[in-house]
Residue frames as a rotation matrix with the C-alpha (Angstrom) as fourth column:
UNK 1
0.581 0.814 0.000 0.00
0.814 -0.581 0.000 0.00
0.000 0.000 -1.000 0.00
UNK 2
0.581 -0.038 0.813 0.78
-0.064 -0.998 0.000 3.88
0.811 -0.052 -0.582 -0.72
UNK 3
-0.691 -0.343 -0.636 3.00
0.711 -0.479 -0.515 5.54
-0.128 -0.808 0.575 2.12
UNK 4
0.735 0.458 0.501 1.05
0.489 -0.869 0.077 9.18
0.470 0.188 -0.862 3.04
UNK 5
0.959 -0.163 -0.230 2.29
0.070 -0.652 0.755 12.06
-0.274 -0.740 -0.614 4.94
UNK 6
0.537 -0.841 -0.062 5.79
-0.732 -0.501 0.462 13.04
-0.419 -0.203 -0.885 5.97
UNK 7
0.381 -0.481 0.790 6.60
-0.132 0.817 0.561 9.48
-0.915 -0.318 0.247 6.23
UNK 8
0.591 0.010 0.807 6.47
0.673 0.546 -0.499 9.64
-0.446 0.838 0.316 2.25
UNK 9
0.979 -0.131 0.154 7.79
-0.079 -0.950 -0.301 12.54
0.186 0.283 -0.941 1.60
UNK 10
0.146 -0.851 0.505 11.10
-0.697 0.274 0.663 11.66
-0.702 -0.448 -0.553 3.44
UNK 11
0.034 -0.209 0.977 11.23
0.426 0.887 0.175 8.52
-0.904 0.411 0.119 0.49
UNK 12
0.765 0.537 0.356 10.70
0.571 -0.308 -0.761 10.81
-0.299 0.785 -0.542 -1.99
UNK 13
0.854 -0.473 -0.217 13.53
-0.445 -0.880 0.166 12.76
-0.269 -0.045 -0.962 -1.33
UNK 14
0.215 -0.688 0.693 15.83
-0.311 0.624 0.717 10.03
-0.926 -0.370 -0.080 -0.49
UNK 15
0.249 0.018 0.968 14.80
0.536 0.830 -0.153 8.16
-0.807 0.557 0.197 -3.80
UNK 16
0.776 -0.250 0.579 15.62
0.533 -0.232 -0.814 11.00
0.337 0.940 -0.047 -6.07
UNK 17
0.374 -0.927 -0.016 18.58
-0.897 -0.366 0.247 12.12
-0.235 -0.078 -0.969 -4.35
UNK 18
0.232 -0.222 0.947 19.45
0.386 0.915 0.120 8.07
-0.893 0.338 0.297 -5.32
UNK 19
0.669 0.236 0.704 18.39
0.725 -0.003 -0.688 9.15
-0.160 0.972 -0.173 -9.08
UNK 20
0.935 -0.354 -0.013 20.34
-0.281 -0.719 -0.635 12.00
0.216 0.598 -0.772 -9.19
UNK 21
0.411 -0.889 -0.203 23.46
-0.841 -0.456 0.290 10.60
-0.351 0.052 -0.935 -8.03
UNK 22
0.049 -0.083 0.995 23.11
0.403 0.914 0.057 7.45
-0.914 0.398 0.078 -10.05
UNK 23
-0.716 -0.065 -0.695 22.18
-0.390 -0.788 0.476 9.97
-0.578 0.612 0.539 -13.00
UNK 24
-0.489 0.634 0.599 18.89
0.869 0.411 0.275 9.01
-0.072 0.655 -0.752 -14.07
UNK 25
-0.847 0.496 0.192 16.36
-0.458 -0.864 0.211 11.56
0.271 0.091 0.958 -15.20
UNK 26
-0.197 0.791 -0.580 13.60
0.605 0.563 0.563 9.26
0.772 -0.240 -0.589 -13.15
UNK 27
-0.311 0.249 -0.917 13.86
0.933 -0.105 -0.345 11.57
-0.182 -0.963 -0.200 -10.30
UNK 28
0.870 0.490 -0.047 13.50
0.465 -0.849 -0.249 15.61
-0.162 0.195 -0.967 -9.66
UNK 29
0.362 -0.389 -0.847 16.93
0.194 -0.857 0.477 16.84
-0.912 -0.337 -0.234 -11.12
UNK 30
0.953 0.255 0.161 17.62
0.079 0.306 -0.949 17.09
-0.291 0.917 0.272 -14.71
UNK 31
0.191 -0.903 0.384 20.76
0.119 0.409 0.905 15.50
-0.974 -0.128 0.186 -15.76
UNK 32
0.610 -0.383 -0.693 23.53
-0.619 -0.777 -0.116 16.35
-0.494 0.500 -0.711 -18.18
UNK 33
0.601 -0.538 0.591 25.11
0.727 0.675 -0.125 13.96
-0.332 0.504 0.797 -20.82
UNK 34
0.163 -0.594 -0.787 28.19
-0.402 -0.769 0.497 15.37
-0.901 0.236 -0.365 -22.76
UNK 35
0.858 0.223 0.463 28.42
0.249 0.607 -0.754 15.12
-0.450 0.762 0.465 -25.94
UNK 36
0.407 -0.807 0.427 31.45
0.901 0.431 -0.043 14.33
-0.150 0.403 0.903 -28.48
UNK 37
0.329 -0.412 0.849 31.65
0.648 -0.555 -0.521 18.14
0.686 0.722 0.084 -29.46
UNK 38
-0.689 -0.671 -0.273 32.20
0.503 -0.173 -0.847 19.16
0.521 -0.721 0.457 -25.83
UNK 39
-0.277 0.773 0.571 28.28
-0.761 -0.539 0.361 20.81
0.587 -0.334 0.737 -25.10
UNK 40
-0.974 0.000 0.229 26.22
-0.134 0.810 -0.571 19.30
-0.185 -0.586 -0.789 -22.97
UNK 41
-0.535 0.844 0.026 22.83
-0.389 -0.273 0.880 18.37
0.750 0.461 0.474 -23.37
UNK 42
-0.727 0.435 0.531 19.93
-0.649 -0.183 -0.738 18.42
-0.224 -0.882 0.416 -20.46
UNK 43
-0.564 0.763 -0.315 17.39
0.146 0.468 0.872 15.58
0.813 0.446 -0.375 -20.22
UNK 44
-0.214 0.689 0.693 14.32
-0.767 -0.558 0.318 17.10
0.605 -0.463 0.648 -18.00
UNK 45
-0.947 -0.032 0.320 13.69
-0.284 0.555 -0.782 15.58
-0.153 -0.831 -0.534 -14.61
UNK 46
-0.595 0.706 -0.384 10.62
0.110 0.545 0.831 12.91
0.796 0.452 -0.402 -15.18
UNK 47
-0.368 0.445 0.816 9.61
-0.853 -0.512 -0.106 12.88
0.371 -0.735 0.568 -11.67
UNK 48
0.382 0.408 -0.829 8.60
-0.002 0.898 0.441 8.93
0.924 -0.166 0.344 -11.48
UNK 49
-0.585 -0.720 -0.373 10.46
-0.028 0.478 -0.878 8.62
0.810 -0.504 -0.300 -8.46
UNK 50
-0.547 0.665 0.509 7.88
-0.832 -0.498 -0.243 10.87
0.092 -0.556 0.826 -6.71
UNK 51
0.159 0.974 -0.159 5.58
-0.949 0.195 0.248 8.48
0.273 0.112 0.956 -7.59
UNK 52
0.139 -0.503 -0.853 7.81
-0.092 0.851 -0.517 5.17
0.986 0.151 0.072 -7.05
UNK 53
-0.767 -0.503 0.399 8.83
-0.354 -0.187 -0.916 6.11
0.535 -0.844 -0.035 -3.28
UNK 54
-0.297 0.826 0.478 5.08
-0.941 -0.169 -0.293 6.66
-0.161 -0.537 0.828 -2.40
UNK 55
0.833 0.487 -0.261 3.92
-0.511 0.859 -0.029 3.04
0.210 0.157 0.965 -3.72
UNK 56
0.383 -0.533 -0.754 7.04
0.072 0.831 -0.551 1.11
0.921 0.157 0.357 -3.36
UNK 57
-0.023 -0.347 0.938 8.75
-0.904 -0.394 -0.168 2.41
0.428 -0.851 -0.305 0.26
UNK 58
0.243 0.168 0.955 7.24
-0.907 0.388 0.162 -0.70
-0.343 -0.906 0.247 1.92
UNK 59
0.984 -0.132 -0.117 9.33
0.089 0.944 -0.317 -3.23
0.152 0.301 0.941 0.15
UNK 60
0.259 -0.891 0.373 12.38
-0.776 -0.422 -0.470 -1.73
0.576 -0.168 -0.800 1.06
UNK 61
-0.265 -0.449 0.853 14.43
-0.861 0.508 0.000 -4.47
-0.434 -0.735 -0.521 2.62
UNK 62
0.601 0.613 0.513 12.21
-0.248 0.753 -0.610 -7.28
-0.760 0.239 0.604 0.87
UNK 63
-0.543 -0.702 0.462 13.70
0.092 0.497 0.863 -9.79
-0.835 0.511 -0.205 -0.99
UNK 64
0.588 0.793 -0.158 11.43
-0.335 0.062 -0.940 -8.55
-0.736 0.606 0.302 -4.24
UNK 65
-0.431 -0.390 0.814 12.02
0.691 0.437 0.576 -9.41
-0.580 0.810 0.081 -7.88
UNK 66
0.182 -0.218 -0.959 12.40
-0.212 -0.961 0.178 -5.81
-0.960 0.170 -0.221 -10.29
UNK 67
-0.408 -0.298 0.863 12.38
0.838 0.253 0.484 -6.12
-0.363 0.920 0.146 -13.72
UNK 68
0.093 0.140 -0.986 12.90
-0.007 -0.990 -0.141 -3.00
-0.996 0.020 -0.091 -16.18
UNK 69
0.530 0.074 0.845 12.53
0.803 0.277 -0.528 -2.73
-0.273 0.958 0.087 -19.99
UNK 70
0.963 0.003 0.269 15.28
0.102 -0.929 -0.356 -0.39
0.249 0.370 -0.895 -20.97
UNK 71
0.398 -0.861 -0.317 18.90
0.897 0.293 0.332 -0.59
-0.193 -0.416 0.889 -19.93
UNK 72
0.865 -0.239 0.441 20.61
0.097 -0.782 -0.616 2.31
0.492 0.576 -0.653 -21.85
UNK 73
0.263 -0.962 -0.076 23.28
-0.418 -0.042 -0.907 3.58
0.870 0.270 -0.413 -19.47
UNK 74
-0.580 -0.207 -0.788 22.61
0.618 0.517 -0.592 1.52
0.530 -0.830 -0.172 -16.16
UNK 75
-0.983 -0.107 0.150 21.38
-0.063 -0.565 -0.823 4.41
0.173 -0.818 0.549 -13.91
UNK 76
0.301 0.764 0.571 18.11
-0.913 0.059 0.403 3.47
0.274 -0.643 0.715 -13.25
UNK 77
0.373 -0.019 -0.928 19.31
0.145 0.989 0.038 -0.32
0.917 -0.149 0.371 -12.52
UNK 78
-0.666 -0.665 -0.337 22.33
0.632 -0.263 -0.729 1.08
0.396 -0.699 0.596 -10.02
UNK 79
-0.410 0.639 0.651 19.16
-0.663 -0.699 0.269 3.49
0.627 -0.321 0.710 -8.73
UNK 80
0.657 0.639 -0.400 17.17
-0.505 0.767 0.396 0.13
0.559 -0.058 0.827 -7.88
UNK 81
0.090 -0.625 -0.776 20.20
0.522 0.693 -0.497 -1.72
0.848 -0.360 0.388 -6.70
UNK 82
-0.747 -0.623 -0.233 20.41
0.357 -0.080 -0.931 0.93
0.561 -0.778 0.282 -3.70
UNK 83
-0.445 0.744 0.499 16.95
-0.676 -0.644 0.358 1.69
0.588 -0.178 0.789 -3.11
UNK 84
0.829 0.276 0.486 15.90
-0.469 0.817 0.337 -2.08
-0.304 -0.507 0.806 -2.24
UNK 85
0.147 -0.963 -0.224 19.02
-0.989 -0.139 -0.051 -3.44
0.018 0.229 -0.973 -1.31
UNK 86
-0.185 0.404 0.896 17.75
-0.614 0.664 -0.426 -6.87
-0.767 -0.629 0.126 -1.52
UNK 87
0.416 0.825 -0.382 16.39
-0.568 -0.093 -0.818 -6.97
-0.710 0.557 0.430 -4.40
UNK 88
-0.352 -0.859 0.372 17.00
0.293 0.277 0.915 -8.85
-0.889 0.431 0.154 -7.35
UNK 89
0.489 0.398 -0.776 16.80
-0.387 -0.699 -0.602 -6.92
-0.782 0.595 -0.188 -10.59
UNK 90
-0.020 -0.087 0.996 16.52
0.632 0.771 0.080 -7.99
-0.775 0.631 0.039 -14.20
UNK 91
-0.036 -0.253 -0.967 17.31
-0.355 -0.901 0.249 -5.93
-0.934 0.352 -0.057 -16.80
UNK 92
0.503 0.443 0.742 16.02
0.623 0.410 -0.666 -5.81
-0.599 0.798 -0.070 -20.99
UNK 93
0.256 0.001 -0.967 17.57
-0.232 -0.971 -0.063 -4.54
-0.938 0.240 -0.249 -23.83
UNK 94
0.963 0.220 -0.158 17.86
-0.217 0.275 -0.937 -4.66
-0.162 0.936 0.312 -27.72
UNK 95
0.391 -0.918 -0.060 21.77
-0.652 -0.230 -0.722 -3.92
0.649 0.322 -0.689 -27.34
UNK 96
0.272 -0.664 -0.696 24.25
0.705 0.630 -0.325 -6.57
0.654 -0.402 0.640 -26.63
UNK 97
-0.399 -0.914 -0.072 26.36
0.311 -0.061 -0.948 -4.09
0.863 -0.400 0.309 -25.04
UNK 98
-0.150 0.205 0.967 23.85
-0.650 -0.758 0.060 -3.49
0.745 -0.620 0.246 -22.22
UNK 99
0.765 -0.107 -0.635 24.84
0.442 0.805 0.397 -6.86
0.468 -0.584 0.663 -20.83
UNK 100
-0.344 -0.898 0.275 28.00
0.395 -0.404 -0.825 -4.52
0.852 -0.176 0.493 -19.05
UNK 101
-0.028 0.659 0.752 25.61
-0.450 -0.680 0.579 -3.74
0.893 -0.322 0.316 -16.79
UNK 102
0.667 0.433 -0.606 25.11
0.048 0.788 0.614 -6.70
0.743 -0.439 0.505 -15.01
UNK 103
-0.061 -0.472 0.879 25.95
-0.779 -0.528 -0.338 -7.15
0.624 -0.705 -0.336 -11.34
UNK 104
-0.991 -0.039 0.130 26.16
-0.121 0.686 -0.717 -9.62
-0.061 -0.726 -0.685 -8.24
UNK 105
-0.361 0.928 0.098 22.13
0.288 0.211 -0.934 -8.85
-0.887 -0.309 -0.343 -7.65
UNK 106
0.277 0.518 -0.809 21.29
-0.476 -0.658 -0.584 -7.71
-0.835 0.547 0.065 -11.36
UNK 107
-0.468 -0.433 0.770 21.24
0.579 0.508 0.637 -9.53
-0.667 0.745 0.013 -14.64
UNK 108
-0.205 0.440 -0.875 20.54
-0.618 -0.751 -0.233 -8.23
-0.759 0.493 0.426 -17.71
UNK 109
0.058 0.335 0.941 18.76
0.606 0.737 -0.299 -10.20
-0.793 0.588 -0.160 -21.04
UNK 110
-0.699 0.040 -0.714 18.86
-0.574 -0.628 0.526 -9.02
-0.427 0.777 0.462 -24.52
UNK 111
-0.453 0.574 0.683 15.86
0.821 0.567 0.068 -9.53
-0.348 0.591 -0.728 -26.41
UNK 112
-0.838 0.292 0.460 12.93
0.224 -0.585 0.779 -7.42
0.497 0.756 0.425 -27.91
UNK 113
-0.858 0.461 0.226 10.33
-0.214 0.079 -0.974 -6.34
-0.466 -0.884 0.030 -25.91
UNK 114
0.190 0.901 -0.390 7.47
-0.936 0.047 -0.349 -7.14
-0.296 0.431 0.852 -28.57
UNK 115
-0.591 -0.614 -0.523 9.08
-0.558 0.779 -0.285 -10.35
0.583 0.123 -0.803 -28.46
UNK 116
0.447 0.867 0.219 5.97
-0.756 0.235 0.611 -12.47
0.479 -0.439 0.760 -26.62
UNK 117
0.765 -0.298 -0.571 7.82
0.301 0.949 -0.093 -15.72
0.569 -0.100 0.816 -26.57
UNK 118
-0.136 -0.991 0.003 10.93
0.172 -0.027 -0.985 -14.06
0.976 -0.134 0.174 -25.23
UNK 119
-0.623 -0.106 0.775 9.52
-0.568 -0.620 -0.541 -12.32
0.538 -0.778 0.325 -22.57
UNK 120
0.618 0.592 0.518 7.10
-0.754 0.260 0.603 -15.05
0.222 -0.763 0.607 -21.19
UNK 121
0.625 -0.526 -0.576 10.32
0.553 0.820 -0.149 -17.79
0.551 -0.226 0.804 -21.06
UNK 122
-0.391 -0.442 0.807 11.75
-0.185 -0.822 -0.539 -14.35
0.902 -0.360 0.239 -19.05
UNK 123
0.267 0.788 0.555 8.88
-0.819 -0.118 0.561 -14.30
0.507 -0.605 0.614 -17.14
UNK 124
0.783 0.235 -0.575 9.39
0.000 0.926 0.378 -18.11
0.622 -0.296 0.725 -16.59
UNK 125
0.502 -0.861 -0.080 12.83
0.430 0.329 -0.841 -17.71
0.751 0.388 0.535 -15.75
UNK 126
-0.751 -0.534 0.388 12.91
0.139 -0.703 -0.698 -14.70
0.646 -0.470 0.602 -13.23
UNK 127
-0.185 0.609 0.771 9.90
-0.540 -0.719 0.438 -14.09
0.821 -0.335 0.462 -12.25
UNK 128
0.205 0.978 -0.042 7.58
0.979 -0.204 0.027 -13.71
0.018 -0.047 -0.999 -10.47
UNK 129
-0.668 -0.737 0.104 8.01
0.607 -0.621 -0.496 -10.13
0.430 -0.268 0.862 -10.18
UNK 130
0.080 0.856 -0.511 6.72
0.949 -0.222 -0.223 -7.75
-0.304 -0.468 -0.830 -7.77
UNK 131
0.515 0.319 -0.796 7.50
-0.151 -0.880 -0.450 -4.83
-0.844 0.352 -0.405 -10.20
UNK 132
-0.091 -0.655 0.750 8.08
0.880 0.300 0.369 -4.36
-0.466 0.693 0.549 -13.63
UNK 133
0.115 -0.115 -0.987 8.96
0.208 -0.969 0.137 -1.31
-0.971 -0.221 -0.087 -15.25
UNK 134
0.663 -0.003 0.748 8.19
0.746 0.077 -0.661 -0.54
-0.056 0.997 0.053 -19.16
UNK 135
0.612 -0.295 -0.734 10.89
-0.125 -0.952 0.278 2.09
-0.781 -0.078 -0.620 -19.98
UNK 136
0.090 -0.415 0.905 11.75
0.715 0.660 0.231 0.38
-0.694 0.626 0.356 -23.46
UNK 137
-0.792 -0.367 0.488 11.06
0.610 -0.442 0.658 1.86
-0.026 0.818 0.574 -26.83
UNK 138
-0.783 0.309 -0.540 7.90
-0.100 -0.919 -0.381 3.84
-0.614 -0.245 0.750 -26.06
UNK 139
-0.830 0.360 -0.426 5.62
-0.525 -0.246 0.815 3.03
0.189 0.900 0.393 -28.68
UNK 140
0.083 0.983 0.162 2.18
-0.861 -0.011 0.509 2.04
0.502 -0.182 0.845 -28.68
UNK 141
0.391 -0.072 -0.918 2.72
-0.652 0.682 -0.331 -1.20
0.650 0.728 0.219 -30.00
UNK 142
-0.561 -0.698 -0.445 5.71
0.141 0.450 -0.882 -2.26
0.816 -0.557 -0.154 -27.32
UNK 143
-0.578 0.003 0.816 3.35
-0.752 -0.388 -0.532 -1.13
0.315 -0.921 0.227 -24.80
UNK 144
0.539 0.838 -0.084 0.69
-0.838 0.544 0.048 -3.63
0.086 0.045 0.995 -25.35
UNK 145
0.358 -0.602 -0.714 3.31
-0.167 0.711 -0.683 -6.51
0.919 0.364 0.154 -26.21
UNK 146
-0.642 -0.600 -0.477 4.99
0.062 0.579 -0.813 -6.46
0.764 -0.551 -0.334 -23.20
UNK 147
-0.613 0.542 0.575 2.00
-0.652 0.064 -0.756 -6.05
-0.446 -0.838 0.314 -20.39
UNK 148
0.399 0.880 -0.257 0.60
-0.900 0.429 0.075 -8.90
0.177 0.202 0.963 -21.99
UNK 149
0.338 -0.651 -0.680 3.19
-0.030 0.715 -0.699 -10.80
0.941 0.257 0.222 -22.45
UNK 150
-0.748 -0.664 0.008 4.87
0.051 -0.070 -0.996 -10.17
0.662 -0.745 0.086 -18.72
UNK 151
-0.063 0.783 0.619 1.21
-0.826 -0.389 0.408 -9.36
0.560 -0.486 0.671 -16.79
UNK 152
0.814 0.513 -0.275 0.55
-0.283 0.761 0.584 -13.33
0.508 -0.397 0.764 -15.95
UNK 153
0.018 -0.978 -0.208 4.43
0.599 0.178 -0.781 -12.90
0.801 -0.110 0.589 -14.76
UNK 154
-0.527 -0.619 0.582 3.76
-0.183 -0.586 -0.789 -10.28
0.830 -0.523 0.195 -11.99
UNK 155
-0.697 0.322 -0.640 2.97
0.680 0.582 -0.447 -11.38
0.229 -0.747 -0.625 -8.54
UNK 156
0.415 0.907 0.067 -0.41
0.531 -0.301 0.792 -10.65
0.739 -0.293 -0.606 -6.93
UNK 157
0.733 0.071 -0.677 -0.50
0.610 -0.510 0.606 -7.37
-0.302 -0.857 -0.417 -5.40
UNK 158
-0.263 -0.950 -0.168 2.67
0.647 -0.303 0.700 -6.37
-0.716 0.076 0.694 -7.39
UNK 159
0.199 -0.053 -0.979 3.23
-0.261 -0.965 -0.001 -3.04
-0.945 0.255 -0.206 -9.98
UNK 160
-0.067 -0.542 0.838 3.57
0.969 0.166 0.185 -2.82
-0.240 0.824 0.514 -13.59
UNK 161
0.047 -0.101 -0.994 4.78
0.434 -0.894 0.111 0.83
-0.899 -0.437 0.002 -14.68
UNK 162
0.282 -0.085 0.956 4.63
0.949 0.169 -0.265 2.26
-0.139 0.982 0.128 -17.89
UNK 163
0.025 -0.415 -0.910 6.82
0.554 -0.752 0.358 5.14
-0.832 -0.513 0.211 -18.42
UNK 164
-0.958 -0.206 -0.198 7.15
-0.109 -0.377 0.920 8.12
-0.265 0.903 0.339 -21.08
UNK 165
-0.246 0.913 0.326 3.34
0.871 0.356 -0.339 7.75
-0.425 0.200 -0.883 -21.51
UNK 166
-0.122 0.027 -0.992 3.79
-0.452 -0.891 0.031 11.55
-0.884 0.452 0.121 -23.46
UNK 167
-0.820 -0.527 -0.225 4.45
-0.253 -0.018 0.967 9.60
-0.514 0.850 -0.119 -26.73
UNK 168
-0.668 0.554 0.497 0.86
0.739 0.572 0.356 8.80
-0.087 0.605 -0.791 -27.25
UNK 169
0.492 0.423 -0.761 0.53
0.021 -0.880 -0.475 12.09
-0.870 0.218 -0.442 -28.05
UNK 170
-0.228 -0.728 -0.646 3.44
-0.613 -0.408 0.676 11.60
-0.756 0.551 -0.354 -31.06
UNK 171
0.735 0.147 -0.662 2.53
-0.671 0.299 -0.678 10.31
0.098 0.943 0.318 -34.38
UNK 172
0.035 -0.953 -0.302 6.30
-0.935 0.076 -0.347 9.35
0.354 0.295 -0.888 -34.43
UNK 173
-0.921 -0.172 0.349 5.38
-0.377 0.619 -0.689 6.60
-0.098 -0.766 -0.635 -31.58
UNK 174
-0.778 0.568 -0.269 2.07
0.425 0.791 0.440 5.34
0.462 0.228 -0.857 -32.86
UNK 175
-0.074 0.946 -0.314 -0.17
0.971 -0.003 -0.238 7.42
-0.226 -0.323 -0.919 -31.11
UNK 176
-0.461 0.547 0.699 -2.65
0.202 -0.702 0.683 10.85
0.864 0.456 0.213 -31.37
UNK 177
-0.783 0.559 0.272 -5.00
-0.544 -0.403 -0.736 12.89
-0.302 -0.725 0.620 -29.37
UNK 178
0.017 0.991 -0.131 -7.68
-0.869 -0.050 -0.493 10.95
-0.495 0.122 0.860 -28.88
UNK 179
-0.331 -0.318 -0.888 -6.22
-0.767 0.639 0.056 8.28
0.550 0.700 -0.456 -31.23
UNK 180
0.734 0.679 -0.024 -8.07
-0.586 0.651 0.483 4.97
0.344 -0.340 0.875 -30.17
UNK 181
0.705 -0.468 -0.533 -5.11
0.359 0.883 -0.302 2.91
0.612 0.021 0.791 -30.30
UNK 182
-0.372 -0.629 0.683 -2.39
-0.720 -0.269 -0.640 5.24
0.586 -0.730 -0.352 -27.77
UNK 183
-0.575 -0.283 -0.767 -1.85
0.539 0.575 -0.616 3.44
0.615 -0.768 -0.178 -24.33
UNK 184
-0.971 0.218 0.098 -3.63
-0.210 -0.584 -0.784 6.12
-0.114 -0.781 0.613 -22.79
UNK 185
-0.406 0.880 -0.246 -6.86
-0.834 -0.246 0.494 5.67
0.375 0.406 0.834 -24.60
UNK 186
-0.159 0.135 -0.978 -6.48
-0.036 0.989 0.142 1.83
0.987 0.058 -0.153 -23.95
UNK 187
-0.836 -0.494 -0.238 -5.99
0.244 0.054 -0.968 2.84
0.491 -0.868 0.076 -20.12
UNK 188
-0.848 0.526 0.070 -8.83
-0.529 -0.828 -0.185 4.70
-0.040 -0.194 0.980 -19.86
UNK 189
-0.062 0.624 -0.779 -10.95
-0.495 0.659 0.567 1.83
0.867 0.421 0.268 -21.23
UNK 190
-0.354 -0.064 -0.933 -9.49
0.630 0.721 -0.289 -0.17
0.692 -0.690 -0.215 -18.16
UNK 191
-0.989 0.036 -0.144 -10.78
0.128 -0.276 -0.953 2.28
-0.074 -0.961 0.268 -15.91
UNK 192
-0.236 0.968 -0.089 -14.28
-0.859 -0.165 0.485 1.70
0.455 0.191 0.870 -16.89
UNK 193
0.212 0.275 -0.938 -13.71
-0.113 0.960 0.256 -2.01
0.971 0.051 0.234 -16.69
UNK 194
-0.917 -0.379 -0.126 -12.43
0.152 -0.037 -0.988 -1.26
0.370 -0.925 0.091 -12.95
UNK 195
-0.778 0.601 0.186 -15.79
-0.576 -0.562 -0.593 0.27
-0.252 -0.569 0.783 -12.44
UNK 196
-0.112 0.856 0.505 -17.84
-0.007 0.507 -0.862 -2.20
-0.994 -0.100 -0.051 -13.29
UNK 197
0.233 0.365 -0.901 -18.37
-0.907 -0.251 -0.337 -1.90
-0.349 0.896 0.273 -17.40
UNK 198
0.382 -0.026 0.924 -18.72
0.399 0.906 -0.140 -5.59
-0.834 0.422 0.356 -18.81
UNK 199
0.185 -0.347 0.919 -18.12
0.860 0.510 0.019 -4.24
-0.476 0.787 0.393 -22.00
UNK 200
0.805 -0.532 -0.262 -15.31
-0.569 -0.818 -0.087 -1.99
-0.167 0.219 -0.961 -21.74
UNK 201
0.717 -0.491 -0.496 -12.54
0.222 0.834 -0.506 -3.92
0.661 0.252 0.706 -23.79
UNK 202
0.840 -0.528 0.122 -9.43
-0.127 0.028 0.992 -4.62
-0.527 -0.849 -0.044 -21.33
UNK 203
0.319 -0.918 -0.237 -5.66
-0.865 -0.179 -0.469 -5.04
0.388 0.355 -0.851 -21.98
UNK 204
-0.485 -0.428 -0.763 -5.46
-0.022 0.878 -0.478 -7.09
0.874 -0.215 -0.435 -19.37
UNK 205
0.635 0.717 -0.288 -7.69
0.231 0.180 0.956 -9.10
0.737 -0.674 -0.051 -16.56
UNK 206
-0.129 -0.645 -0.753 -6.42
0.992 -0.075 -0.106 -8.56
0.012 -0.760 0.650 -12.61
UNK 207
-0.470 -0.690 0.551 -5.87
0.445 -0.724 -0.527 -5.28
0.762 -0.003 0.647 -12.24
UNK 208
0.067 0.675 -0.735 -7.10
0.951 0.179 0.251 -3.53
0.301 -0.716 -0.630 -8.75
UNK 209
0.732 -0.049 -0.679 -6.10
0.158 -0.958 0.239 -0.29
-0.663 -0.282 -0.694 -9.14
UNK 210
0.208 -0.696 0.687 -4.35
0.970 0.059 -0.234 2.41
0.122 0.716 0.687 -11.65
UNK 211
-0.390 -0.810 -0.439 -1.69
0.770 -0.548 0.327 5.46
-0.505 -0.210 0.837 -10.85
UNK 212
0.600 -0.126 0.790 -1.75
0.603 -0.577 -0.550 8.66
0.526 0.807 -0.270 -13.33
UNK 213
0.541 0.085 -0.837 0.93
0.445 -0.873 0.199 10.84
-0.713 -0.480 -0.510 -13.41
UNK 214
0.539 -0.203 -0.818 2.68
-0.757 -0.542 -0.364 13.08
-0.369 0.815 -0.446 -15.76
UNK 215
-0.074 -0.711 -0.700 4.42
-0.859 0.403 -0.318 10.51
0.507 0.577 -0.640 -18.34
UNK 216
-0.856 -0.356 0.375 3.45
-0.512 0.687 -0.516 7.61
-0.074 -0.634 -0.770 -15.65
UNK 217
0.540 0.830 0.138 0.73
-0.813 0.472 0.341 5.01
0.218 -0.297 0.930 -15.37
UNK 218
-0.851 -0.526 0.007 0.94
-0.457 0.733 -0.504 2.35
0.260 -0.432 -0.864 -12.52
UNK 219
0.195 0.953 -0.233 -1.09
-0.779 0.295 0.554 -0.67
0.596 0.073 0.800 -12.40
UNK 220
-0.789 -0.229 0.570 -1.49
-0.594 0.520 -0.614 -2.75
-0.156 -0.823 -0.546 -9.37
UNK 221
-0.710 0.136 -0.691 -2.14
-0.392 0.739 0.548 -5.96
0.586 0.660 -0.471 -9.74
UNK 222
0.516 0.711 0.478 -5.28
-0.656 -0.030 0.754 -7.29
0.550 -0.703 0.451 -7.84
UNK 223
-0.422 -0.535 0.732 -4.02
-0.906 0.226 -0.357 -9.35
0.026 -0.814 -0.581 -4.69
């Protein structure tokens, strides 16, 4: 369940002072890559953490199981590795070379996330998990693919996150205002079918509750 109050607040901080000194742009400080010609460039603070602290806090310590779709340069794994120091965390990506990543408590897999078959012999392999974390390629398409594919893979009671949920505003990424097919549109649907609508179509059965914030949608799995 949710932390409230102070108690959350105090995780909130904690977890993006993690993010920022791993260097992810999951938390509240926006972080600086250099680039080859010697500028830097600024990727805007997302803010998920906010939202991660407040639902996740009470696994801290718990031996959970963390899977993330996205690898890029490590810092949200090495974010995870000190947040729940328990944990074991599984890492996805398309690129070989984001098997460097890997650690004592952290493997990483290379596959495709619209890869069904890959990701439910994942699933078989690692899971259960009591979070998983879409931060892959963004597109409609991958969004559906892998919460189907990985849903019958997270443990009752447990989180699936979909991040970057802006792009189904971008053509570029499969989605539109309003566009039936976007993740958001599909989300919405599930929150009819939470409320009782027989015949509001679903993504996926289970679900006891869904998140919104900016670029974020968490879905907790029913217990």
């Amino acid at each position: 369940m949710p932390a409230v109050g102070s108690a959350v607040e105090e995780v909130q901080v904690e977890l993006a002072a993690i993010a920022e000194r791993t260097r992810t742009d999951k938390g509240r400080s926006n972080i600086g890559y250099p680039k080859k010609d010697g500028t830097t460039v600024y990727q805007a603070a997302k803010r998920h953490t906010d939202t991660y602290a407040r639902f996740f806090a009470h696994l801290r310590g718990e031996p959970i199981r963390l899977l993330e779709i996205g690898v890029a340069s490590g810092a949200s794994l090495r974010m995870w590795e000190e947040f729940f120091p328990a944990a074991h965390i599984v890492g996805v990506d398309v690129n070989e070379g984001a098997r460097r990543h890997a650690r004592e408590r952290t493997s990483v897999h290379i596959g495709d996330q619209g890869d069904a078959a890959f990701l439910d012999a994942l699933g078989r392999e690692e899971g259960p998990f009591d979070i998983v974390i879409d931060d892959g390629g963004h597109r409609m398409e991958q969004h559906r693919a892998s919460l189907r594919a990985l849903w019958p893979h997270v443990a009752p009671g447990g989180y699936y996150a979909i991040e970057d949920l802006l792009t189904a505003y971008v053509p570029q990424y499969g989605g539109g205002y309003l566009n039936e097919d976007t993740t958001i549109e599909r989300l919405k649907h599930q929150i009819d079918a939470l409320n009782g609508q027989a015949q509001a179509p679903r993504l996926v059965e289970g679900i006891g509750a869904i998140w919104f914030a900016r670029g974020l949608a968490l879905l907790c799995k029913a217990a």
